[in-house]
C-alpha positions in Angstrom: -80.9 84.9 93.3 -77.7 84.8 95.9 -74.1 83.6 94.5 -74.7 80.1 96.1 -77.9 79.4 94.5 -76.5 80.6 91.0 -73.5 78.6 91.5 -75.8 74.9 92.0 -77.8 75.8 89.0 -74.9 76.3 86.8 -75.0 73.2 84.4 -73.0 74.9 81.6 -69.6 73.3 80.5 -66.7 73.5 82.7 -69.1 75.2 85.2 -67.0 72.8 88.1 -64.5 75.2 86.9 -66.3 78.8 87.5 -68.0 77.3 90.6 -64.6 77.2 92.2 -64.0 80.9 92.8 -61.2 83.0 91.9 -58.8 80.9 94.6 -60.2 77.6 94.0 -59.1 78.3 89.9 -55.4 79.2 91.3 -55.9 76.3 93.3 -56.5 74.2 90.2 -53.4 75.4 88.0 -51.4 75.0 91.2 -52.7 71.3 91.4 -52.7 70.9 87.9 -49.3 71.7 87.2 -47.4 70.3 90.2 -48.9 66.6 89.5 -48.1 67.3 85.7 -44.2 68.5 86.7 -44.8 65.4 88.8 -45.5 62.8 86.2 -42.7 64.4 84.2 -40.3 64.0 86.0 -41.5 60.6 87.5 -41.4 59.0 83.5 -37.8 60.5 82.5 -37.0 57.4 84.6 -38.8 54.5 82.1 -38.3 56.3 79.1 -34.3 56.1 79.9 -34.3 52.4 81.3 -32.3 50.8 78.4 -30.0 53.6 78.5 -29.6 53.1 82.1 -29.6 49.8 82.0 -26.4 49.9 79.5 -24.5 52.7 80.9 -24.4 51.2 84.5 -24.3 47.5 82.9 -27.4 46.5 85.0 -29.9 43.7 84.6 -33.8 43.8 83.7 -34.1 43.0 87.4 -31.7 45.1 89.0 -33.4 48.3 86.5 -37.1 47.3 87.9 -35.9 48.4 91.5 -35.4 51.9 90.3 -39.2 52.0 89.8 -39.4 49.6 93.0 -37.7 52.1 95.3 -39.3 55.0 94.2 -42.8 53.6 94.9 -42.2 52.4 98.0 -40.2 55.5 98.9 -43.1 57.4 97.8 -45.3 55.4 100.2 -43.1 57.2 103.0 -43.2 60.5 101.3 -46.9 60.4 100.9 -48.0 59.3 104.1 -45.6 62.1 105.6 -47.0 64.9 103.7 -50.7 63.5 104.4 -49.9 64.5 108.3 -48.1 67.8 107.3 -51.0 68.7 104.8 -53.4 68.5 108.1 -50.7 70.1 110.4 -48.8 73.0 108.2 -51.5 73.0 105.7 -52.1 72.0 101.8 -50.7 75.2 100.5 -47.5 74.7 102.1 -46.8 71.1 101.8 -47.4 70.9 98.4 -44.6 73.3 98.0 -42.3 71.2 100.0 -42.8 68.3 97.9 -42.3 70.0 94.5 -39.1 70.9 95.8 -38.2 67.5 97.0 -39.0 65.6 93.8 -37.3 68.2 91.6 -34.1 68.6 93.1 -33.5 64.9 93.3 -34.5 64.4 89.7 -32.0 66.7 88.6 -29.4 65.0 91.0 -30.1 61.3 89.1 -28.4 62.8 86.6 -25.5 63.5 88.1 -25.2 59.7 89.4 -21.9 58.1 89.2 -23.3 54.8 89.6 -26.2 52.6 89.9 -26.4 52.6 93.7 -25.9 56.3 93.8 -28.8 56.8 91.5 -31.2 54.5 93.4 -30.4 56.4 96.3 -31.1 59.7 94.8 -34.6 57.8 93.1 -35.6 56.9 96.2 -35.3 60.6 97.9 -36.7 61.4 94.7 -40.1 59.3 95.8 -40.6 61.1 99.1 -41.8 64.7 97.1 -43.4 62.7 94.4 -45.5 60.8 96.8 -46.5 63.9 98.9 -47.3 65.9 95.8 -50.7 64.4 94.8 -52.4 64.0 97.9 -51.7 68.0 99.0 -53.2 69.2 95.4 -56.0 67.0 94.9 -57.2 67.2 98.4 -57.4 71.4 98.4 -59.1 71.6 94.6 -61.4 69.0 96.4 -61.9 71.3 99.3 -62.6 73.9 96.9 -64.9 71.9 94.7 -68.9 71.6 95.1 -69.8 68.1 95.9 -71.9 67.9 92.2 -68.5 69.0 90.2 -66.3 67.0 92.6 -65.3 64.2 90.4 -64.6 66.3 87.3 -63.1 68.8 88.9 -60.6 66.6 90.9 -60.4 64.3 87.8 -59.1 66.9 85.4 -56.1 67.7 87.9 -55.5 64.1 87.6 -55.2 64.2 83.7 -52.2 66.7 84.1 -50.2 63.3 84.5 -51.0 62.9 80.9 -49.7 66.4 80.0 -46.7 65.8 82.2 -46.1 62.2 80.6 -46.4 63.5 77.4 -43.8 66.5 78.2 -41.6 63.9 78.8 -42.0 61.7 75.6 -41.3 64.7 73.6 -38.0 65.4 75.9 -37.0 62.2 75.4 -37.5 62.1 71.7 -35.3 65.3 70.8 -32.8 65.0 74.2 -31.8 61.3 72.5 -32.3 62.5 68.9 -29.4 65.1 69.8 -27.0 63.2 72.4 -26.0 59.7 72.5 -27.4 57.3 75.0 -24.8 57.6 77.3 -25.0 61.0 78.0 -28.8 61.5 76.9 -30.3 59.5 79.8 -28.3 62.4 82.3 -29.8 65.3 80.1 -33.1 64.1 80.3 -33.1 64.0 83.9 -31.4 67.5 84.2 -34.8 69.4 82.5 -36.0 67.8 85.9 -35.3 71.3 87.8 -38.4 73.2 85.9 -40.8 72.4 88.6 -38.6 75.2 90.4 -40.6 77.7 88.8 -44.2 76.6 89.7 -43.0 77.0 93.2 -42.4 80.5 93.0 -45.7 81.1 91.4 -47.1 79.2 94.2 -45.8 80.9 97.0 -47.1 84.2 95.4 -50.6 83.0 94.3 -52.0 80.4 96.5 -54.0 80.6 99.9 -56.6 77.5 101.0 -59.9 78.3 102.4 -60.2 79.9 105.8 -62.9 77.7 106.9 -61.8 74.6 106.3 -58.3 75.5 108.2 -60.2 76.8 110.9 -62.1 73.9 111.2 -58.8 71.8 110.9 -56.5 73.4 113.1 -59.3 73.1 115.8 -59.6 69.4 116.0 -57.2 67.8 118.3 -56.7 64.6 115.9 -55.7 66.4 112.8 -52.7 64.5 111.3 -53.0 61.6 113.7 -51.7 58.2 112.6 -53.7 56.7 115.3 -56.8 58.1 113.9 -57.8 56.5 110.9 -56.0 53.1 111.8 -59.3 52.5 114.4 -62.8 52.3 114.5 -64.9 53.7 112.5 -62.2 54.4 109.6 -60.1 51.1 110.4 -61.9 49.3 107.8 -61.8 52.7 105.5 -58.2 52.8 105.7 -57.3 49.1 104.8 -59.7 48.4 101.9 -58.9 52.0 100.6 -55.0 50.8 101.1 -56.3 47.6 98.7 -57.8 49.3 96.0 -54.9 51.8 95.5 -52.2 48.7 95.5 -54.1 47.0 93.1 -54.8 50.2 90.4 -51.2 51.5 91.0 -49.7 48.0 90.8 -51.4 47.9 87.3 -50.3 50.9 86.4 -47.0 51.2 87.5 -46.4 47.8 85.2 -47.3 49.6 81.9 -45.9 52.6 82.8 -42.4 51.4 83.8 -42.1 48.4 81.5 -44.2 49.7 78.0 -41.4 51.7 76.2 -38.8 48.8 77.3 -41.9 46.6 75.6 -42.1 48.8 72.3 -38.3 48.8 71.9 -37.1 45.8 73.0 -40.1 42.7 71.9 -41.5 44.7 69.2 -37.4 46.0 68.2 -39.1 50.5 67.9 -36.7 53.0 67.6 -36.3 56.0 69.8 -38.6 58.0 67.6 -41.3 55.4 67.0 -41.8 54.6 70.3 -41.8 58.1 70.6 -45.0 58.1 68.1 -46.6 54.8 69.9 -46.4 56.2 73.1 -48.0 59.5 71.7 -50.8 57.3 71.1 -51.5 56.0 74.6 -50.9 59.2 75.9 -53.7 61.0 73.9 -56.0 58.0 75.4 -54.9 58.5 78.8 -55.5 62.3 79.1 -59.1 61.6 77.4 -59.6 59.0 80.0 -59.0 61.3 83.0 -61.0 64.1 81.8 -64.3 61.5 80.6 -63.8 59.3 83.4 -63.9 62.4 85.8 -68.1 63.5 84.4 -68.4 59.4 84.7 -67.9 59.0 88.3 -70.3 62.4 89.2 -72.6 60.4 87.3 -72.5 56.8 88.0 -70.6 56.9 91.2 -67.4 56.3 92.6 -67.8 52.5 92.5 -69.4 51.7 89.6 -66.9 53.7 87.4 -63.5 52.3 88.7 -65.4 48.9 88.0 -65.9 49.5 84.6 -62.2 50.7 83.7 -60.5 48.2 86.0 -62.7 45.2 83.7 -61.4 46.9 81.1 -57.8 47.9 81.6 -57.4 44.4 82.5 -59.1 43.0 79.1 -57.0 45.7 76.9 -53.8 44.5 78.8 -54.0 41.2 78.0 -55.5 42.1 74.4 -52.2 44.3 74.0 -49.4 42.2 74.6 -50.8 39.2 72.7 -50.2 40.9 69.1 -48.7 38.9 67.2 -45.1 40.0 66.3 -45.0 42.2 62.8 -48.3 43.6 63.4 -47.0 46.7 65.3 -49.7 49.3 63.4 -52.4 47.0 65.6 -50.0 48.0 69.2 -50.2 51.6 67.7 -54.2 51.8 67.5 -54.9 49.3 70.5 -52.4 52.0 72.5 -55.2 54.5 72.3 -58.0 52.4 74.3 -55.4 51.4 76.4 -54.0 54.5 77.6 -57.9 55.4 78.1 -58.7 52.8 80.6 -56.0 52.6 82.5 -55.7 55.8 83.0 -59.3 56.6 83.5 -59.8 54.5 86.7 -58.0 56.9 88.8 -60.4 59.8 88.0 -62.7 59.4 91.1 -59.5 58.7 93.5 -59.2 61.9 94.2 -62.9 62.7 95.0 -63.0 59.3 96.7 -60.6 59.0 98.9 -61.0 63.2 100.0 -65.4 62.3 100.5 -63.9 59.0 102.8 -62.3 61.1 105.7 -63.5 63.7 107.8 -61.2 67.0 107.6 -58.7 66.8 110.0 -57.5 63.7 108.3 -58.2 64.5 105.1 -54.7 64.6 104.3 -53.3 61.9 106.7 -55.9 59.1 105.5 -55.4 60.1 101.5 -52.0 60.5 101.8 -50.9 57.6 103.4 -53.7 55.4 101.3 -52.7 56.3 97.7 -49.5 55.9 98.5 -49.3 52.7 100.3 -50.7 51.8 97.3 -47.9 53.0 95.5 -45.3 50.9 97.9 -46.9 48.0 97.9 -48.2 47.9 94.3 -44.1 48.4 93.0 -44.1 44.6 93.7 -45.8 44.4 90.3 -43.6 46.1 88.2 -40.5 44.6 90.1 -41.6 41.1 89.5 -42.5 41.9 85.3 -38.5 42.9 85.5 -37.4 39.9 86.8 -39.6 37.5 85.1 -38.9 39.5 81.8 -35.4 37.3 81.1 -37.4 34.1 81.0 -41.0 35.2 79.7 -40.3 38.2 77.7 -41.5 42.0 78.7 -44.7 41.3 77.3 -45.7 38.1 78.4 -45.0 39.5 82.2 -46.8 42.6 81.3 -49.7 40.0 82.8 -49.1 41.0 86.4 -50.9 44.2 85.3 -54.1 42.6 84.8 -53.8 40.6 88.1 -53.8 44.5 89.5 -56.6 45.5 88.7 -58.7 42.4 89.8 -57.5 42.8 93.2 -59.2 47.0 93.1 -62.1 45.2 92.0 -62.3 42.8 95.0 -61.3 45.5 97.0 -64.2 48.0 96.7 -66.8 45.5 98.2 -65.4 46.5 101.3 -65.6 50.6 100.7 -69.4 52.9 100.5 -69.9 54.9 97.8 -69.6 58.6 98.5 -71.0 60.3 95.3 -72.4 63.7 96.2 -70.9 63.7 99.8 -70.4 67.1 101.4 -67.1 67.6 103.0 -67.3 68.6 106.3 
């Protein structure tokens, strides 16, 4: 029995993992830990909102643009490292945009003002909308189509790891400094993506097929490409779903510790604890979501978790006021759902373009999603004066029925070899 054959039998657990191959598991860890590094340092950003919002003397509104802008700069960063991950390779773009999104982090804190920081929040977006779509698209590479979904899925639930990294930053940098200075420390522990780089640059190499394969097509990294026939209508429902996931997202993400501390009145370290709870659920949601989409498709699954994200965020900000241990144990199911629909993404989006535009067409998909969807948690912060954080928290849902309407327009690609 050859390697290959060996390899397709395999059905012990984490057998997507062994089937990669020495460089497709350094592949992982490199994937893995840049989008967690990623999610850290995209979260020091709602977790110091108030702070920020005080220190600089800003409005709900005027604070929802620092999320705003960072989306839709991340739209720009995203679709520009698609065409560099097909032009200069995976390997070497996803180093570029680690670098990006951790040296402006750190810079944030050094913001005089609230016009210098959404500046450097904005530059900030460029690496951190570049970052997924290089890692996810060479563990996909690297992946069998069988384990695809799982394999892909599990880099996704570093955001979990990475979100919680940052809870428990937050809860001891403000347990030790006052807001006013806390907010800028928190940002500062942004420059530790510095070091996966290294270990990157030392460790990582993509598969010599596959950038054979790419470097000999003349369309690799073309705009033009995937914007006509036959991926025209590929590229704009694809564009859909990921607006309407990411706008739901983005809402709880950027407005749920505001929420907890502001309607339901939690202190620093009890939101830390309610947010420990939603975290848990989220990283459960990647990994289980991930064996969920090999298994019932692509389709099928985000269906499931968009219905229910959408139920549980409607469910969740509909407590009634004094009954915050019910927002602690709902935050578990929430954090699952919500967090579970973007398992297949990465498996989807890779099986929907050929590979010379692997990168361009996921790239600049997810992350137009990101751009557009930031009109969701931008209009939660202005409609937040009259109808309270939670009650605007409802944009969310409205989210995730749009990815639902979305898909009838998109194939299902479970089991798809890449080319």
């Amino acid at each position: 029995m050859d390697i290959a054959t060996a390899q397709q039998e395999d059905t012990r657990s984490f057998a997507w993992l062994r089937t990669l191959g020495p460089r497709g598991r350094r592949a992982f860890v490199a994937a893995f830990g840049g989008y967690g590094l990623d999610a850290y340092d995209f979260q020091v950003l709602p977790l110091s909102i108030t702070a920020i919002a005080a220190a600089f003397h800003i409005s709900t509104g005027e604070a929802g643009l620092l999320t705003a802008v960072t989306l839709v700069v991340s739209a720009v960063g995203g679709a520009i490292a698609g065409v560099l991950a097909d032009r200069i390779g995976r390997v070497r773009t996803l180093q570029l945009t680690i670098a990006v999104y951790a040296v402006f982090t750190v810079l944030c804190g050094f913001a005089p003002n609230f016009e210098t920081l959404l500046v450097f929040r904005a530059l900030q977006g460029l690496g951190f909308g570049g970052e997924w779509a290089a890692g996810a698209i060479l563990v996909a590479e690297y992946a069998q189509a069988r384990y695809r979904g799982r394999a892909v899925a599990f880099v996704q639930s570093a955001w979990a790891v990475g979100w919680g990294l940052a809870v428990a930053a937050y809860t001891i940098v403000f347990s030790l400094f006052n807001d006013p200075i806390a907010w800028r420390v928190l940002f500062w522990t942004g420059v530790l993506p510095a070091l996966l780089i290294l270990w990157i640059r030392r460790n990582l190499k993509e598969d010599e097929q596959i950038t054979e394969r790419r470097r000999q097509s003349a369309e690799r990294g073309s705009f033009v490409a995937i914007f006509r026939r036959p991926l025209l209508r590929t590229t704009l429902f694809a564009c859909l779903l990921t607006t309407g996931v990411q706008g739901g997202y983005y809402t709880l993400a950027t407005w749920l510790p505001a929420y907890l501390k502001t309607d339901r009145g939690l202190s620093v370290v009890n939101t830390g604890g309610y947010l420990a709870f939603l975290i848990a659920g989220a990283f459960l949601g990647y990994v289980s979501a991930g064996y969920l989409t090999d298994l019932l498709g692509r389709k099928k699954t985000i269906v499931l978790f968009a219905a229910v994200s959408a139920a549980l965020v409607v469910a969740y900000t509909q407590i009634p006021v004094g009954a915050n241990t019910l927002v602690m144990v709902l935050g578990f199911p929430l954090g699952f759902g919500m967090s579970a629909i973007f398992s297949g993404f990465g498996s989807f989006l890779a099986e929907l373009y050929p590979t010379a535009l692997r990168g361009t067409g996921q790239g600049l998909t997810y992350n137009a999603g990101r751009g557009i969807g930031a009109i969701f948690p931008t209009a939660v912060g202005f409609f937040a004066s009259s109808w309270g954080v939670g009650g605007a928290l409802i944009f969310g849902a409205l989210g995730y029925a749009i990815a639902v309407v979305a898909l009838l327009g998109l194939p299902e690609t479970r089991g798809r070899e890449l080319e």
